[in-house]
C-alpha positions in Angstrom: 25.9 69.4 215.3 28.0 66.2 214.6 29.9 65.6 211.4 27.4 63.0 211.1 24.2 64.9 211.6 23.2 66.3 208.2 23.5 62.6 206.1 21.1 61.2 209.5 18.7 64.1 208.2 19.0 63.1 205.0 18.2 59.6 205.5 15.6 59.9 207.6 14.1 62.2 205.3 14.6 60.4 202.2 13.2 57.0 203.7 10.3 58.2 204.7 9.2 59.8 201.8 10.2 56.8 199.8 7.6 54.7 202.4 5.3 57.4 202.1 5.1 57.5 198.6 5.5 53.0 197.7 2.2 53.1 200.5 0.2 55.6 199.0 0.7 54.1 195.6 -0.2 50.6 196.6 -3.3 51.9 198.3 -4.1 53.6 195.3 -3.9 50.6 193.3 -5.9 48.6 195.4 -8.6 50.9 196.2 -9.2 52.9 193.1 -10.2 51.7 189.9 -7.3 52.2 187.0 -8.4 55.5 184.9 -12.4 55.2 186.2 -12.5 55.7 190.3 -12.0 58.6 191.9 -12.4 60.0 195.4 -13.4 63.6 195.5 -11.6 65.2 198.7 -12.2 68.7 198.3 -15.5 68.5 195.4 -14.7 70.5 192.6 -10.4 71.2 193.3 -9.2 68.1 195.0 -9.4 64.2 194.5 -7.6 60.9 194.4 -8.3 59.0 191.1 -5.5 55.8 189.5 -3.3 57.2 186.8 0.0 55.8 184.9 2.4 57.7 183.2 5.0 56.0 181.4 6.4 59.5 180.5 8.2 61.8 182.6 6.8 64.7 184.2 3.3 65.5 182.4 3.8 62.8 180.2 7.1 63.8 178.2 8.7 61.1 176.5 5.8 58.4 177.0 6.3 56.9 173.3 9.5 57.5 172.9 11.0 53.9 172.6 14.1 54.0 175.1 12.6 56.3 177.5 13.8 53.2 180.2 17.3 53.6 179.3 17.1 57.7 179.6 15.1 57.5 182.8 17.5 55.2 184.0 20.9 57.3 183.4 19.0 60.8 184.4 18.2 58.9 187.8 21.7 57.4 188.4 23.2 60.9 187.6 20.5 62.6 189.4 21.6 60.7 192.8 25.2 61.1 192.3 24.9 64.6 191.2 22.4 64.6 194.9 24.9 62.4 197.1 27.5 65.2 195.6 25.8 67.7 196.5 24.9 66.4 200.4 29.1 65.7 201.0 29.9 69.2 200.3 27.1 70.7 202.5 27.7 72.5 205.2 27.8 69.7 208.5 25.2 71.8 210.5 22.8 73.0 207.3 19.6 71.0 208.0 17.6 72.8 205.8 19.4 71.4 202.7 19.7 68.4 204.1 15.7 67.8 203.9 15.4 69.5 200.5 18.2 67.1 199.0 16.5 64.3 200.8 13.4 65.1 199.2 14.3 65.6 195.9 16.4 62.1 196.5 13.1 60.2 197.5 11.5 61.6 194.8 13.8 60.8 192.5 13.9 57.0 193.9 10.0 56.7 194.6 9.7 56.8 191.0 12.8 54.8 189.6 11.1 52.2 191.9 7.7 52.3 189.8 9.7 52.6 186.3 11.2 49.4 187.2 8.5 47.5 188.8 5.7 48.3 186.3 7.3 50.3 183.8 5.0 53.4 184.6 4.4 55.5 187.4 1.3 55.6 189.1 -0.2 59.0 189.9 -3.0 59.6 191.8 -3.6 63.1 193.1 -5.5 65.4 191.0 -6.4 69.5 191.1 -8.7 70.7 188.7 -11.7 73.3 188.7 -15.0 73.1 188.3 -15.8 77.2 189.0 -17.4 77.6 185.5 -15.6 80.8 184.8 -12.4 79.9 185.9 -12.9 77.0 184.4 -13.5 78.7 180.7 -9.9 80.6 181.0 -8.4 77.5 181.4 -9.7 75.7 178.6 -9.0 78.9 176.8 -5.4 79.5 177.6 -4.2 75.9 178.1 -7.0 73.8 176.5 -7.1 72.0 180.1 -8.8 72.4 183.6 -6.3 70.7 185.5 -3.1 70.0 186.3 -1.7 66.3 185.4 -2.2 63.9 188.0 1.2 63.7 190.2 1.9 61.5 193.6 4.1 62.2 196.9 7.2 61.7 195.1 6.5 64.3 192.3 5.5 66.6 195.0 8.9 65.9 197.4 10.6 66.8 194.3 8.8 70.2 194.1 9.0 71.1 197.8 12.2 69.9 197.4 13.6 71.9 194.6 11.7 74.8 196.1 13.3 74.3 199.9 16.5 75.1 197.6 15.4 78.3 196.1 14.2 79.4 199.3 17.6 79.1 200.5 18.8 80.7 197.6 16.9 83.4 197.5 16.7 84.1 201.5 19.2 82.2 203.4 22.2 82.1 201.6 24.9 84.0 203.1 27.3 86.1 200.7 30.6 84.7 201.3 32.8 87.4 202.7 35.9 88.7 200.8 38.6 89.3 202.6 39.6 92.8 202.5 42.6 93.6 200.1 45.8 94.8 202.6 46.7 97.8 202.1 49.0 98.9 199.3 52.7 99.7 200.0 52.9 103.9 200.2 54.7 105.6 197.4 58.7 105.9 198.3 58.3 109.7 198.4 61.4 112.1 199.2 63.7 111.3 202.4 63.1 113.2 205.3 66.1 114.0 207.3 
């Protein structure tokens, strides 16, 4: 692979998830009614509604009154921390490549939303209806579903989980060298 090769990867993965996810969100808004419509995919587990957060992830931070200015700087040092991370890879690790694209689109899908309508717009949403599944839920975490996310939350999570996979499975131990061998104690002459 060319010295090249892994920021091509990167860019090709990180654009299209930033199309991907500016697309799906403008459908969204277009299509689907803000906090009313919804579009039930898989009835009872799966649909598309219109959400905004102007929090971070599951709402932290939504009335705190300079969450702009701390998204803002966690972005920027998100993506140098990321473009970091991408130099010192590895030229041939693909792999990484993708996760740190995703994670960068992500991170940019969103900054994009922050700054054009000071929210971001979610729009996929799990949930259960099974009626005793349902009842642990509301039990254990007073809710039935998860918060609403969008393609750049999950790019983030597949992401971030590409890197624990190579972590956990791929990650080669770097080798020690082997010590050389000690000098042998000067012992008696032999004559």
């Amino acid at each position: 692979m060319t010295k090249t090769a892994k920021f091509k990867v990167f860019a090709w993965w990180t654009v299209i998830l930033i199309i991907a996810d500016q697309a799906t969100k403008i459908w969204v808004t277009m299509n689907i009614p803000y906090g009313r419509g919804e579009i039930v995919l898989i009835p009872d587990f799966l649909s598309f509604v219109h959400a905004r957060n102007t929090g971070a992830a599951m709402g932290m931070l939504a009335t705190f009154e300079y969450r702009m200015h701390v998204f803002a700087v966690f972005t920027v040092v998100a993506l140098v921390v990321l473009f970091q991370m991408l130099v010192q890879l590895p030229d041939d690790d693909r792999f990484q490549a993708i996760g740190l694209g995703m994670i960068t689109s992500g991170a940019v899908g969103n900054a994009i939303d922050r700054v054009h309508k000071q929210s971001v717009t979610d729009f996929i949403r799990v949930y259960t209806e099974h009626p005793e599944l349902k009842a642990w839920l509301l039990e254990n975490f007073r809710t039935h579903e998860w918060p609403s996310f969008n393609v750049a939350d999950a790019a983030i999570v597949c992401g971030l989980g590409m890197f624990m996979i190579h972590w956990l499975f791929l990650e080669k131990d770097e080798e020690v060298p082997p010590a050389p061998p000690a000098d042998p104690l000067p012992g008696p002459e032999v004559s």
